[in-house]
N, C-alpha and C positions, 0 to 999 in steps of 0.2 A: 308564221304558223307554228305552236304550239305543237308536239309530240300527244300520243295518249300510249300509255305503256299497255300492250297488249300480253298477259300474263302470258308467262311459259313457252314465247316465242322468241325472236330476235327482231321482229317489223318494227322498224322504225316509223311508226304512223303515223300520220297528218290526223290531229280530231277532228278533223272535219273532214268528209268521202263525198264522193261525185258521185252519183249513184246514174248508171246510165240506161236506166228503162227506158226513154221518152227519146232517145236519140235517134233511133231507126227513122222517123220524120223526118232527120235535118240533111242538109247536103255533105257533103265528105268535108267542103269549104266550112261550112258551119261547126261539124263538130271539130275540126282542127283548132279552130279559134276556139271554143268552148272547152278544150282539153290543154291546149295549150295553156289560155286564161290560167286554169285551175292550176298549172304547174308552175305560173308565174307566182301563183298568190301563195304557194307553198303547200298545196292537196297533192297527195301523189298516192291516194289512197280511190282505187276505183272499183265501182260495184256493179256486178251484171245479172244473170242470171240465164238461163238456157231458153225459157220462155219469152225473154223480150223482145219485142218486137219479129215472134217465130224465128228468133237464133238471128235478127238480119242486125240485131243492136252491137252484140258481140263483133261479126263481120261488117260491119259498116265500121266501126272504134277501128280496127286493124288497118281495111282499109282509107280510111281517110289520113291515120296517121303516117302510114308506113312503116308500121311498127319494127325497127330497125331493133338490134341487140343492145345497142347502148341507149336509144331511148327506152326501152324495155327495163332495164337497170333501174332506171329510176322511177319506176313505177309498183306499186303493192297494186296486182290484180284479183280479185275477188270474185267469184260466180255461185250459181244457186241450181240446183237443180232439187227434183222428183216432184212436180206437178204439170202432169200430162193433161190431157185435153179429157175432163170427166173422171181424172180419178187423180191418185197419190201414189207416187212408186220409189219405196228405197228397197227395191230390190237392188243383189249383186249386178248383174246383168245390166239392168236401169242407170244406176249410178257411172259403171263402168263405160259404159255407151254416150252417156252422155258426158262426160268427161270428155271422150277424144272429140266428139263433136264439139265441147267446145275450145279445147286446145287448136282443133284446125281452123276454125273460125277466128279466132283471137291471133291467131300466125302465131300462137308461142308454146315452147315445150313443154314449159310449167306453168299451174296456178299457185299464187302464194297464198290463197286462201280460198274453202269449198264448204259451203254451208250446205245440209241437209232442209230445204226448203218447207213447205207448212206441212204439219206430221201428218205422216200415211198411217191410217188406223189399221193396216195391215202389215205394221213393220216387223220384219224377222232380223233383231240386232245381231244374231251371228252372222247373217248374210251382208249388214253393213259393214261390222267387224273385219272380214274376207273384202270386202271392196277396200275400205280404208287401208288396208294393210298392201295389197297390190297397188294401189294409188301413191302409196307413199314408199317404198321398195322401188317403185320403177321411177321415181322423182317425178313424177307427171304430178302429183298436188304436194304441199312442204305442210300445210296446217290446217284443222279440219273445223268445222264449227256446226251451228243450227240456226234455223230463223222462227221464230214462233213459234215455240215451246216451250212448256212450264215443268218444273222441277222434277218430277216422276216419268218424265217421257226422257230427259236428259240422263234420269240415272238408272235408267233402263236399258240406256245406249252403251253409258260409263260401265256399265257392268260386263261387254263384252269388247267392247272398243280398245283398243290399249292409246293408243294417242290423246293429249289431253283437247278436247272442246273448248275452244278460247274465246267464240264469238257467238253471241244469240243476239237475232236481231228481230228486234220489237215493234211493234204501233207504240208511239209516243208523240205526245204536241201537248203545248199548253194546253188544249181542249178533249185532248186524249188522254186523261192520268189515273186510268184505271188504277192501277199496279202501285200511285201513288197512294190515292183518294184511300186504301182500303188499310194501309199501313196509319193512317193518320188518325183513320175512325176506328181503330177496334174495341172492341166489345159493343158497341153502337147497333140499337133496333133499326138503321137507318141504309136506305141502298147504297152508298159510299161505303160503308163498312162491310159492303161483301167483298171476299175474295175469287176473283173468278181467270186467277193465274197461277194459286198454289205458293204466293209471296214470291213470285219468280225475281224480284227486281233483289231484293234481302238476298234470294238464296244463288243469283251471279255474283253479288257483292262477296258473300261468303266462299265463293269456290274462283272467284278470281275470274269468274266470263266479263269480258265485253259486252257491253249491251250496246248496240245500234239500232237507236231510232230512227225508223222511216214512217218517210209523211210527216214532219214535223212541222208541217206551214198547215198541215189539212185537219179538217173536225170532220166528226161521224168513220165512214170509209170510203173515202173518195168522195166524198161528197162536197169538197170544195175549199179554198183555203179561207183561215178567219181571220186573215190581216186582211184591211181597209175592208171588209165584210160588214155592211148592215144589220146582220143579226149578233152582231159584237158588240157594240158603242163601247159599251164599259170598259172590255178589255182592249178595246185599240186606242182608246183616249189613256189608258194607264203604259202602256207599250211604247206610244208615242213622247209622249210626256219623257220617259226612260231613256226612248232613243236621243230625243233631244236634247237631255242633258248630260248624255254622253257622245255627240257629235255622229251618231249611225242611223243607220237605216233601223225602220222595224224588224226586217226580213235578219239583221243582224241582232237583236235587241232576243229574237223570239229563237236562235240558234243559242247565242249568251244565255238564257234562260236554262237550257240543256245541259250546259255545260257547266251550269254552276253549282249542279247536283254535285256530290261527291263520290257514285260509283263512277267516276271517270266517264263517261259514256261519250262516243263517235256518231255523232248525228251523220246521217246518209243526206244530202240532197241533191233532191234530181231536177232544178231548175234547168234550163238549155240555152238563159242568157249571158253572155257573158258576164256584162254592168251586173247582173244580180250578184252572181258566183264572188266579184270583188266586195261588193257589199257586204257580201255574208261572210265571206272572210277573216272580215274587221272583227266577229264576234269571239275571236281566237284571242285578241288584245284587250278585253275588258273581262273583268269579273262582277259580275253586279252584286249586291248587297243582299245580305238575306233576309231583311225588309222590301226589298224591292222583288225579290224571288216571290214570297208574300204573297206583296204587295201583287203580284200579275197573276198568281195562285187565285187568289179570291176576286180578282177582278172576271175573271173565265168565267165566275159561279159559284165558284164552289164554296163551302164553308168547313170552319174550324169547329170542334167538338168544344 
């Protein structure tokens, strides 16, 4: 597994993240093989959040593994917080709070990594500023990030924050490429050529964020994945075609896709099979062609100017 150098930190990342929303379903047996899997294949990079599965994903991850000190070591743990049940909250308070809850739940003293979850239209960034700064003073988080935000909301943060934001993490899939679609078409009368992210993907490339796409197997929003999907032909007969001639699964072919960008980007996936998790692994050892990038670009729909 390939490294993704995370600016202005020291994590030695896996580019490819476990992302463990969907885990709270499985038995403590299941996700030990499904974590463990992922450490065999060289992930050691895992993503939670406070709302998944009502805090039971986090606690369920701790306890099935037995989250020992030296298994801990080899793990970059990740969580999300400020989206409560009907609203958005990066209050001081909010943040603070739900930290420790999730530090108890995970059985670990620190997070290596704490993203600002989808933005609260009520944010007061000195009151973020005040949490960040007791969060990383008491060593309870080491690096701080956001998930779904566009450039003016991050440097609105940047303005009172002093730690640098290292991660934004995005909707991206071959059938998700807003943030592309708008960089390709500009000046264009045409709906691709709208920006409706502020050029977020340019403006991490420029200040050195991470972007992590989640849902990378899914079209629309949850709306379902578009490998071996019926409403694809084009683009799974082009993907396939890909995988086969580089010996991988599509689930690997459509992660390589991701990665063949050049902001570096860490694709999150939250599958809970193991067999997949290997599969998708594989996509860390190829680099595909930027005809074949294209080439899977315009198979999804889209066109060129």
């Amino acid at each position: 597994m390939n490294k993704v150098k995370i600016a202005l930190c020291d994590l030695g990342a896996s580019e490819i993240a476990l992302g463990c929303m969907r885990i709270a379903e499985l038995t403590n047996q299941e996700i030990s093989t499904l974590v463990h899997t992922a450490l065999e294949e060289g992930i050691n990079f895992f993503d939670h959040a406070d709302i998944y599965g009502g805090g039971q994903s986090e606690a369920k991850f701790a306890e099935a593994l037995n989250l020992t000190p030296r298994l801990r070591e080899n793990m970059i743990l990740q969580s999300k917080c400020g989206i409560r049940r009907g609203s958005f909250d990066f209050s001081k308070e909010y943040i603070l709070g739900s930290v420790d809850g999730i530090l108890k739940r995970l059985r670990t003293d620190y997070l290596d990594v704490l993203l600002l979850h989808r933005p609260d239209a009520l944010v007061e960034p000195e009151e973020v500023a005040e949490a960040f700064n007791i969060l990383q003073d008491s060593g309870k988080v080491r690096y701080f990030g956001v998930s779904n935000q566009n450039p003016m909301q991050i440097e609105l943060l940047v303005k009172f924050v002093k730690q640098p934001l290292v991660i934004n993490q995005l909707q991206m899939s071959i059938t998700n490429t807003g943030m592309i679609d708008a960089g390709i078409n500009v000046n264009m009368q045409i709906n691709a050529s709208i920006d409706r992210d502020g050029s977020i993907l340019d403006y991490c490339r420029l200040k050195e964020i991470t972007i992590q796409p989640w849902s990378p197997f899914q079209y629309g929003f949850f709306e379902g994945a578009f490998l071996d999907n019926d409403k694809f032909p084009e683009l799974n007969q082009k993907i396939n075609e890909i995988a086969a001639a580089n010996g991988m699964t599509n689930s690997a072919i459509a992660i390589a896709w991701l990665l063949r960008h050049p902001a570096h980007m860490q694709p999150i996936v939250g599958t809970t099979n193991p067999s997949r998790v290997r599969d998708i692994c594989k996509a860390s050892n190829v680099r595909i062609s930027r005809q074949e990038w294209y080439e899977i670009y315009l198979a999804a729909g889209n066109k060129l100017p």
